[in-house]
C-alpha positions in Angstrom: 25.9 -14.7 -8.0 23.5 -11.7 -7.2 21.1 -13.4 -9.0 21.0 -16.8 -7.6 19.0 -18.3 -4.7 21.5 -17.9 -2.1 22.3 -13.8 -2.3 18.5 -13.4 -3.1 17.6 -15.5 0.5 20.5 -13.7 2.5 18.7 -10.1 1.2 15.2 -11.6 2.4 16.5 -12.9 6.0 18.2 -9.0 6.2 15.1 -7.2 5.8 11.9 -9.3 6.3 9.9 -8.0 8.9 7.4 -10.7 10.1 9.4 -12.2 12.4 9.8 -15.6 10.2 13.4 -15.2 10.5 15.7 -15.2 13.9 18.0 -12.4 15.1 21.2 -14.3 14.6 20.3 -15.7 11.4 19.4 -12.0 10.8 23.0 -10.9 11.8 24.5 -13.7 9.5 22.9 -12.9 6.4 24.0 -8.7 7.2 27.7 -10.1 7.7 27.6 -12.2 4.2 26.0 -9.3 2.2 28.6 -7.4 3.2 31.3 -9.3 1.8 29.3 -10.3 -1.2 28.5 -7.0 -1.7 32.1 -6.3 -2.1 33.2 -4.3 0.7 34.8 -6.1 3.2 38.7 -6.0 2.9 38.9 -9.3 4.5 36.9 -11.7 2.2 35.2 -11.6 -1.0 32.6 -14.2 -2.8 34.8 -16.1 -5.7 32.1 -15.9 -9.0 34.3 -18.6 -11.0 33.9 -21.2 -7.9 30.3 -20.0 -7.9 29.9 -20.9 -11.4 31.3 -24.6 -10.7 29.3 -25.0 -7.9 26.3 -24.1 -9.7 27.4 -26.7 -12.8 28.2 -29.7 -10.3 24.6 -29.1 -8.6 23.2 -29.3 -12.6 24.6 -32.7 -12.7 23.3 -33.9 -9.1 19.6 -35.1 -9.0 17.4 -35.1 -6.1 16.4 -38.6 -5.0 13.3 -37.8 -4.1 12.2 -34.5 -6.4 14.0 -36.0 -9.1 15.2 -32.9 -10.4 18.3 -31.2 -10.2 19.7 -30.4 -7.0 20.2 -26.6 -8.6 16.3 -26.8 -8.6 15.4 -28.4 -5.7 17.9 -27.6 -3.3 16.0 -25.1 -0.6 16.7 -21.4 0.3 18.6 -22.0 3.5 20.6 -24.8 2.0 21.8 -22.5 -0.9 23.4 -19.4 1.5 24.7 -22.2 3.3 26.7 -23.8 0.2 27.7 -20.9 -1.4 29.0 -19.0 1.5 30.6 -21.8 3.5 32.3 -23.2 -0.4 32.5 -19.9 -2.7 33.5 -17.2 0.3 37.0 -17.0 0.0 40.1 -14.8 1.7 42.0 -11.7 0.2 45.1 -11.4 1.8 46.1 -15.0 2.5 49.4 -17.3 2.0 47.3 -19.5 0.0 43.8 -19.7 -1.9 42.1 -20.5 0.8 38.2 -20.3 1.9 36.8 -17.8 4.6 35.0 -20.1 6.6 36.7 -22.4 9.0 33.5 -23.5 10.6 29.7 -23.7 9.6 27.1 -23.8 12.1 24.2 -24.9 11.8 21.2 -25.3 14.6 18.2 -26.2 12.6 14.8 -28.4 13.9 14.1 -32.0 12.8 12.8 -32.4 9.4 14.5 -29.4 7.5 16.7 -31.5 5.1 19.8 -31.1 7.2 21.4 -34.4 6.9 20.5 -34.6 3.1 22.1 -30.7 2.3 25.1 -32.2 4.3 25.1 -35.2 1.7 25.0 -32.2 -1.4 28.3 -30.4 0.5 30.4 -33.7 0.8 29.8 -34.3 -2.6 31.1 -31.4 -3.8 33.8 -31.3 -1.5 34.3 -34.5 -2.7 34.2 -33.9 -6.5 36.6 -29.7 -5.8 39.2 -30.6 -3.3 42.8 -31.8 -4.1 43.6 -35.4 -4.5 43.9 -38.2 -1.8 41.8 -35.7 0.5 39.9 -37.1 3.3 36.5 -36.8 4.9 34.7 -37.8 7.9 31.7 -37.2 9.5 31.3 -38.2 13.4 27.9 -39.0 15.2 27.5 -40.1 18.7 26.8 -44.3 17.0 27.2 -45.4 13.8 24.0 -45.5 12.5 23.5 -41.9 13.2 27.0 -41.4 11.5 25.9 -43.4 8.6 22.8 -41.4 7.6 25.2 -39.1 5.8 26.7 -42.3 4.1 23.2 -42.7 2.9 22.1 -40.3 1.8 25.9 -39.2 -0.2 25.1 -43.2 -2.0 21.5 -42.1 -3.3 22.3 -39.3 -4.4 25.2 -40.7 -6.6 23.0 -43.7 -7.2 20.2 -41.1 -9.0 22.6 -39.2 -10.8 24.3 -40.6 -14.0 26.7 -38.4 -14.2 28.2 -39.5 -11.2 26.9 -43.2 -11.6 27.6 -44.1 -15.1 27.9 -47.8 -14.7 31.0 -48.0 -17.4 33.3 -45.0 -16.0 31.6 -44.3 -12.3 33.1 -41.2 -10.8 32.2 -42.9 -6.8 33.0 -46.2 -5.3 30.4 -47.1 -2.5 31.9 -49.6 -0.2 30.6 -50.4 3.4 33.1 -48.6 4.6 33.6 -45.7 2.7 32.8 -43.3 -0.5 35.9 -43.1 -2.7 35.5 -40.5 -5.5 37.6 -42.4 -8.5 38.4 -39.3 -10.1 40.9 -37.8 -7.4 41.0 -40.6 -4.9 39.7 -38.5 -2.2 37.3 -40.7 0.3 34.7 -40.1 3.2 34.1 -42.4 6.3 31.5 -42.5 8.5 33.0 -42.5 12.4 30.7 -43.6 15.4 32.5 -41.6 18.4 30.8 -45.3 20.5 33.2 -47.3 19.3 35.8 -45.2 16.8 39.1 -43.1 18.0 38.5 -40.0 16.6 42.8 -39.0 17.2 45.0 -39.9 14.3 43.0 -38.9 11.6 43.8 -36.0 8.8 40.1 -34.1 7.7 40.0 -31.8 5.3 36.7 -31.2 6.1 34.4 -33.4 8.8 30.9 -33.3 9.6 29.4 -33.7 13.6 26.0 -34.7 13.1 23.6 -34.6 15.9 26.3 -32.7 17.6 23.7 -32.2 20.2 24.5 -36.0 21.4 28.4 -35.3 21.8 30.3 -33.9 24.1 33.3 -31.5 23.4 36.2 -34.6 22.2 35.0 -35.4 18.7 34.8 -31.9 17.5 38.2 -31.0 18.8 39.6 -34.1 17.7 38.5 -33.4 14.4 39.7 -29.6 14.8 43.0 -30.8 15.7 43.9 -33.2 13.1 43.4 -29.8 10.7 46.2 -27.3 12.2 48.5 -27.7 9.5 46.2 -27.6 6.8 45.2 -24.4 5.1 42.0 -24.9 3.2 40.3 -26.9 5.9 36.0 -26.8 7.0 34.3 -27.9 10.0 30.7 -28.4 9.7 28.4 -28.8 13.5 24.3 -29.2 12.8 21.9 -30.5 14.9 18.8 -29.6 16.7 18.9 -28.8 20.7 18.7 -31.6 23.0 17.6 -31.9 26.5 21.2 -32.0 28.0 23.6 -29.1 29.5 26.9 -31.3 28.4 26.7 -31.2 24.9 29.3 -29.4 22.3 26.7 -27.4 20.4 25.9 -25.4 23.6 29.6 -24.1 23.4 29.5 -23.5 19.5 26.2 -21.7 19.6 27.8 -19.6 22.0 31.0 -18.7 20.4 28.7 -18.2 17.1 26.6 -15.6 19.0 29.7 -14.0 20.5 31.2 -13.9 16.5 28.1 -12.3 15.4 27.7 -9.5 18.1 31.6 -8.6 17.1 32.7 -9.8 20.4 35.1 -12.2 19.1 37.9 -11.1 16.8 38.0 -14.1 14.6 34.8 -13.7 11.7 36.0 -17.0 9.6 32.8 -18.5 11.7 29.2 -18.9 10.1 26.7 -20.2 11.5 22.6 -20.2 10.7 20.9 -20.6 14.1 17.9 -21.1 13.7 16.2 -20.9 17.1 13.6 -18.6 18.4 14.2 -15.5 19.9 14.6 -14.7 23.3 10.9 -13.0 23.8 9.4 -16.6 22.1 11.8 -18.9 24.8 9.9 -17.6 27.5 6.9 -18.8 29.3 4.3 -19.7 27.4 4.7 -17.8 23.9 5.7 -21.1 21.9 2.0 -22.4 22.6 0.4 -19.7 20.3 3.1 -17.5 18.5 3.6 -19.1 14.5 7.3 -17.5 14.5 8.4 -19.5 17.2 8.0 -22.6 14.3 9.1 -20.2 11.4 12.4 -19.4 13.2 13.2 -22.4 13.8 11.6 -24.3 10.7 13.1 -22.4 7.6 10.9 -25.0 5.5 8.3 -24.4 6.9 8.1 -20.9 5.4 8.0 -22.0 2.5 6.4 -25.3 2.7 2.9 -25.0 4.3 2.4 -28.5 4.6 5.4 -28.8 6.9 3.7 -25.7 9.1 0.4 -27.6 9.7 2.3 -30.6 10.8 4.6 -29.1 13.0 1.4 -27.1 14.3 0.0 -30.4 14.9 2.6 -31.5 17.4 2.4 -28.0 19.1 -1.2 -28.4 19.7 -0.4 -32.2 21.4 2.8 -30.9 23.2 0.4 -28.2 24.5 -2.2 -30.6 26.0 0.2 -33.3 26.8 3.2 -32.4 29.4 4.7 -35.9 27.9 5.2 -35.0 24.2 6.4 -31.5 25.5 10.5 -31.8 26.0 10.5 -33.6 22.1 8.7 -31.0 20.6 10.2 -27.9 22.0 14.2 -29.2 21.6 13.6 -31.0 18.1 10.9 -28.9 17.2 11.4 -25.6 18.4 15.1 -25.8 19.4 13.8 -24.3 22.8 16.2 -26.3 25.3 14.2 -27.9 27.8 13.9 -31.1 30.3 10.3 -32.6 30.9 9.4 -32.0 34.2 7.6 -35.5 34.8 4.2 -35.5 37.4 5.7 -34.8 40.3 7.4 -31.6 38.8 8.0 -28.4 40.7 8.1 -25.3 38.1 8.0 -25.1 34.3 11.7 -24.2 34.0 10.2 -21.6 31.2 8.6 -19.7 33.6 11.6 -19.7 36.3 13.9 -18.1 33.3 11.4 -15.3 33.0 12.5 -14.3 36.1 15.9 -14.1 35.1 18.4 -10.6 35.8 21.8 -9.6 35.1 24.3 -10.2 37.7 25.0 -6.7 39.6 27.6 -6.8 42.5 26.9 -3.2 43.6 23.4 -3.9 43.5 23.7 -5.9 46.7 25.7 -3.2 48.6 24.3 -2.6 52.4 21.2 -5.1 52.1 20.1 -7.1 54.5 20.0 -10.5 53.1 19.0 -14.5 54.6 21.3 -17.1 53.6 20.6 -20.5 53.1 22.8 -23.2 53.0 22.6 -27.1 51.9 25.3 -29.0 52.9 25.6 -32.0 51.4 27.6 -35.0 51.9 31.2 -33.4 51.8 32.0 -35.9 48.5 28.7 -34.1 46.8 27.3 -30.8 46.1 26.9 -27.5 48.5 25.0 -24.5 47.7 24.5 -21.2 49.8 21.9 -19.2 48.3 21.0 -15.2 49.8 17.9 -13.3 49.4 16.3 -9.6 49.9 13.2 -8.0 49.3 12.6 -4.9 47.7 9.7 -3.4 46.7 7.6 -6.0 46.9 10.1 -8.2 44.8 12.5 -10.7 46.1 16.2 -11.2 44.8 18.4 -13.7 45.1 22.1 -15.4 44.3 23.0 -18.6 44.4 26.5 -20.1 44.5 27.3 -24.3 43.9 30.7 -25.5 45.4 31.9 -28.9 44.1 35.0 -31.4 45.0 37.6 -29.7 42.5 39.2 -33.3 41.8 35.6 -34.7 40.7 34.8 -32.2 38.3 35.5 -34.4 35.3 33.5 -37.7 36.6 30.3 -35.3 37.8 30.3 -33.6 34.4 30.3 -37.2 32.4 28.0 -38.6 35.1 25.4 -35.4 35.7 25.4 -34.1 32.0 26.3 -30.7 33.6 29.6 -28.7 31.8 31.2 -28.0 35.8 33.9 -26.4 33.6 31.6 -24.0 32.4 29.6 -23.2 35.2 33.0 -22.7 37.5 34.7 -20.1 34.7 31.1 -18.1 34.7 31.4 -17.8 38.5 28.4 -19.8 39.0 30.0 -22.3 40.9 33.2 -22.4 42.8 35.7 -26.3 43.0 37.3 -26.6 46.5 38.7 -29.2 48.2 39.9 -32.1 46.3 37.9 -36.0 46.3 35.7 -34.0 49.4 34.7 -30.6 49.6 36.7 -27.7 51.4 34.3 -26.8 53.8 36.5 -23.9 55.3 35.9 -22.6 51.7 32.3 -22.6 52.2 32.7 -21.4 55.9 34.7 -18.6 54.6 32.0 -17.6 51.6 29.6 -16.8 54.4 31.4 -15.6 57.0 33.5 -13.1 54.9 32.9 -13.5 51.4 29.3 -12.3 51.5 30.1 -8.7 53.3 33.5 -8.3 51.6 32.1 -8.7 47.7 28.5 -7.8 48.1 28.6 -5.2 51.1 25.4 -7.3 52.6 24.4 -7.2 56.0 23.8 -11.6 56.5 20.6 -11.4 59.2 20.8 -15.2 59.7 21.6 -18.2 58.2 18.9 -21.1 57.9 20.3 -24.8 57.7 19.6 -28.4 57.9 21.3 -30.1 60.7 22.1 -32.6 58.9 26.3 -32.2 58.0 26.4 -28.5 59.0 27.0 -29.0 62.8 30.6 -28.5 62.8 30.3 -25.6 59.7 27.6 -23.9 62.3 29.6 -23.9 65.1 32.2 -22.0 63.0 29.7 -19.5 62.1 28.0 -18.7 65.5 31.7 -18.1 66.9 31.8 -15.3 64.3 28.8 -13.8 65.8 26.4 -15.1 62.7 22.7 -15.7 64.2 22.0 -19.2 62.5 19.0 -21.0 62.4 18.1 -24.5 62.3 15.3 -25.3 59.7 14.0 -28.9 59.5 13.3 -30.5 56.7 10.1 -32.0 56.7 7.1 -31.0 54.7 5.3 -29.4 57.7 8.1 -26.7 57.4 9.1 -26.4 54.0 6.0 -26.0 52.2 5.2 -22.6 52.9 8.7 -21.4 51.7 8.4 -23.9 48.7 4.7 -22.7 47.8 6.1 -19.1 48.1 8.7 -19.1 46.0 6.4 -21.1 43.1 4.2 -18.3 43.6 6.4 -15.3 43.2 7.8 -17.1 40.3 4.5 -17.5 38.5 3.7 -14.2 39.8 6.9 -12.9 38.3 7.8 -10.9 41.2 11.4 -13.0 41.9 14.3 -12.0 40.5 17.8 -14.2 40.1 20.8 -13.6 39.1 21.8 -15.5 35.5 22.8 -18.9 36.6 22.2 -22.0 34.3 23.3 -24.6 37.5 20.5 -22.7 39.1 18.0 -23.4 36.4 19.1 -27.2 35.8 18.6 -27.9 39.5 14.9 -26.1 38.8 14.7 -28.8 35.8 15.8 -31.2 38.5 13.8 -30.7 41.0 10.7 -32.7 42.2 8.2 -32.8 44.6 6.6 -34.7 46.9 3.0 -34.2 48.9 2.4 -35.4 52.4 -1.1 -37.1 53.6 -1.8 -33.4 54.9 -1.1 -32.4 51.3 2.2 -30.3 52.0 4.9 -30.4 49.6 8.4 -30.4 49.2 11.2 -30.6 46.8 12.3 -34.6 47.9 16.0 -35.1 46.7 15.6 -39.0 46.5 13.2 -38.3 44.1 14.3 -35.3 41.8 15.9 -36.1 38.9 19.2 -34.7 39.5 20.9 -32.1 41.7 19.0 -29.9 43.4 21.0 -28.4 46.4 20.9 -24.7 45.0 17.1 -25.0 44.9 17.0 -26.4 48.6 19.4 -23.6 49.8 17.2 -21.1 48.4 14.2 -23.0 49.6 16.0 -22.5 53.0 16.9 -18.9 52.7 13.0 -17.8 51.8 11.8 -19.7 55.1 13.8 -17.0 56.6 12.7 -14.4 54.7 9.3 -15.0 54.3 9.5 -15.7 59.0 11.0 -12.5 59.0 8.2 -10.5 56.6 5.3 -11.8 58.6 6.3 -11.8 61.9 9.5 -9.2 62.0 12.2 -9.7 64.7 10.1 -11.6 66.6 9.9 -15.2 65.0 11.1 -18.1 66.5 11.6 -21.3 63.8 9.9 -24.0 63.5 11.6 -27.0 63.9 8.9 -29.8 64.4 
């Protein structure tokens, strides 16, 4: 096994030091070598199932190479195989493998659908009789790419196509492997019930289109089965409600040895943190190495991915596709009317620190919204010479579900991070909000509120509420006139890199959201009709740095403008 493809690879990714490969993928191949290596007392690579994986590849030819698989399969596909199918447990009730779950977050055009095909066979052609498979994809042409590309396979290779004694069946339907009865079906989570259904092993492809059901469907229908695989690829996609956001995540959290449970391995191949940010995809090669493994070795892939970089670069059209099926950089176009390059607002990106805020002054902004949709209060500081904010998003506890399906936005998520907070039940709890500024504010953060800037627009009563507590609060309008100095400001410190925000992906979709809007007197403003989204926490933070930025030029002494 040392000597194959697969060990020899997982050395490589350990120590190369170009930067061609990513930290987790790093991390993954460190955590493998150490079991194959032999000195992990949980796991251990079986040679004998090695050697039989190695055989069935023999007899498999590539459709397009036509060679063997063994030959042609690439270096990514084999540390894949052979330590999601020949990694197996020491101390267990029952032979059983390792790995529960394989990850894999991999760009367009890296073979990922056809290796897929390779695994099922062999699932196909080791596991016990009458076993069943299924791979899910948001529609059924997506789901039937792996049918596809399982029948050419077969249909290339005689010893799995002999036309006298075949060892598949292809139907429409379904595969059925003749030698142990054991079948795949594609399911299309559009039009298929994904309960009911025993897998020994499934596949979500394009995971990137589903939301959380299919997978834990799939997961469920395994609890009583001891030998059981789970297998999630796809590349990112411009979305914040999709399962592979929580995988990738728990995956990470595996790797850093902050989860408990290793039976987890996932290849993500994405591009480090330092090449997410701003502008470093336009020029930097490893952002396409790390998340193009072909493309490493395949320099004919590089140029044409290079290609599209070059065109995504000059064209802000043809950027979203290329950096999430690309690049596997998540990101939403931001269309001509867009306010900030939501790579440059995450450059700006801190840590939240609760002390930090202790006995600053701060400005709070508030947007409330109808009381059936959003609310944000946002507060801000200076210090020297950069400005700080946090931003909280409150939400009609009753509607999470419906806003999450209709907004794309995981509310679930967002709530359990602390970045948003579900009052209230069909409406919003505005005593909630009332109370989050009145009291909240000084009795978490230690802040001193200055004012509070709002619209009058559904914040009479809420105002009133806050006065009588002795809050100074200050009525902003909203009309371009008034909002675009705080609006320029805050691009400006952004680009300038001198704001700082507390982590807070609602935050940073409602930056992706947001659009603006230029008067005849060429002022502009974030206009909600317009944006494509939510964008209340921007607007409540627009709101808080008209305060701020009132108070820095003209000191106690401003009075707001209101026409």
């Amino acid at each position: 096994m040392k000597e194959g493809k697969a060990y020899k690879y997982a050395v490589w990714c350990s120590t190369e030091q170009e930067g061609k490969v990513p930290e987790y993928v790093k991390k993954q191949a460190e955590s493998w070598l150490h079991i194959a290596d032999g000195n992990d007392e949980d796991a251990y690579v079986d040679e004998q199932e090695y050697e039989k994986i190695c055989k069935l590849l023999k007899l498999m030819v590539h459709p397009d190479l036509r060679c063997s698989i063994y030959d042609g399969l690439e270096d990514y596909a084999w540390f894949m195989i052979v330590a999601g199918l020949c990694t197996y447990c020491r101390n267990s009730e029952q032979r059983s493998r390792f790995y529960v779950t394989i990850l894999l977050e991999i760009a367009r055009k890296n073979f990922k659908t056809f290796n897929s095909a390779v695994i099922f066979i062999l699932l196909m052609l080791t596991e016990p009789d009458f076993s069943r498979f299924f791979s899910v994809a948001p529609d059924l042409q997506l789901s039937s790419e792996l049918k596809n590309a399982i029948r050419k396979i077969i249909k290339v290779s005689p010893a799995l196509y002999d036309e006298d004694e075949p060892a598949f069946k292809v139907l429409r339907s379904q595969i059925i492997c003749l030698l142990n009865e054991n079948e795949y079906t594609p399911l299309a989570y559009s039009q298929d019930g994904m309960d009911g259904k025993l897998a020994n092993a499934y596949l979500a492809d394009e995971a990137g289109a589903l939301d959380d059901y299919p997978v834990e469907a799939m997961r469920s229908s395994q609890i009583t089965l001891f030998n059981k695989l789970g297998i999630i690829i796809s590349t990112q996609y411009p979305n914040d409600n999709n399962v592979m956001i929580d995988e990738i995540d728990i995956a990470k959290k595996t790797l850093d040895g902050l989860l408990d449970d290793r039976r987890y391995f996932a290849l993500l191949y994405e591009p480090d943190d330092d090449l997410k940010q701003g502008e470093a995809w336009q020029t930097d090669d490893r952002a396409i190495y790390q998340s193009n493994p072909v493309a490493v070795s395949h320099q004919y892939i590089f140029d044409e991915i290079k290609k599209k970089r070059t065109l995504a670069v000059l064209y802000e059209n043809k950027r979203e596709n290329y950096l999430c099926k690309h690049n596997n950089i998540l990101y939403k176009g931001l269309g001509v009317e867009g306010y900030i390059d939501i790579q440059k607002v995450k450059l700006c990106r801190i840590q939240p620190d609760p002390q930090w805020w202790n006995g600053r002054q701060v400005w709070v902004g508030v947007d409330l919204s109808q009381t059936d949709d959003n609310t944000a209060v946002a507060m801000v500081t200076e210090d020297n010479g950069y400005i700080y904010a946090r931003v909280m998003g409150f939400i009609p506890k009753e509607k999470i579900n419906i806003k999450t399906q209709k907004e794309h936005v995981n509310y679930q998520r967002m709530i359990s991070k602390g970045e948003c907070i579900a009052c209230g039940e069909e409406v919003i709890d505005y005593s909630v909000v009332e109370n989050y500024v009145i009291h909240l504010l000084e009795e978490e953060y230690g802040v001193i509120v200055e004012q509070v800037g709002y619209d009058r627009y559904n914040a009479i009563s809420s105002v009133q509420k806050m006065e009588a507590e002795g809050l100074e609060c200050v009525e902003i309008k909203q009309h371009s006139s008034v909002l675009h100095q705080p609006t320029k400001w805050l691009k400006e410190l952004i680009l300038q890199q001198v704001f700082r925000y507390e982590e807070n992906r609602l935050l940073e979709i409602n930056f992706q959201n947001a659009r603006c809007t230029e008067d005849t007197n060429l002022n502009k403003y974030v206009n909600k009709k317009k944006s494509t989204g939510k964008v209340d926490e921007v607007v409540a933070l627009i709101n808080a740095m008209y305060l701020l930025q009132q108070y820095l030029l003209n000191g106690d002494n401003f009075v707001a403008q209101t026409a």
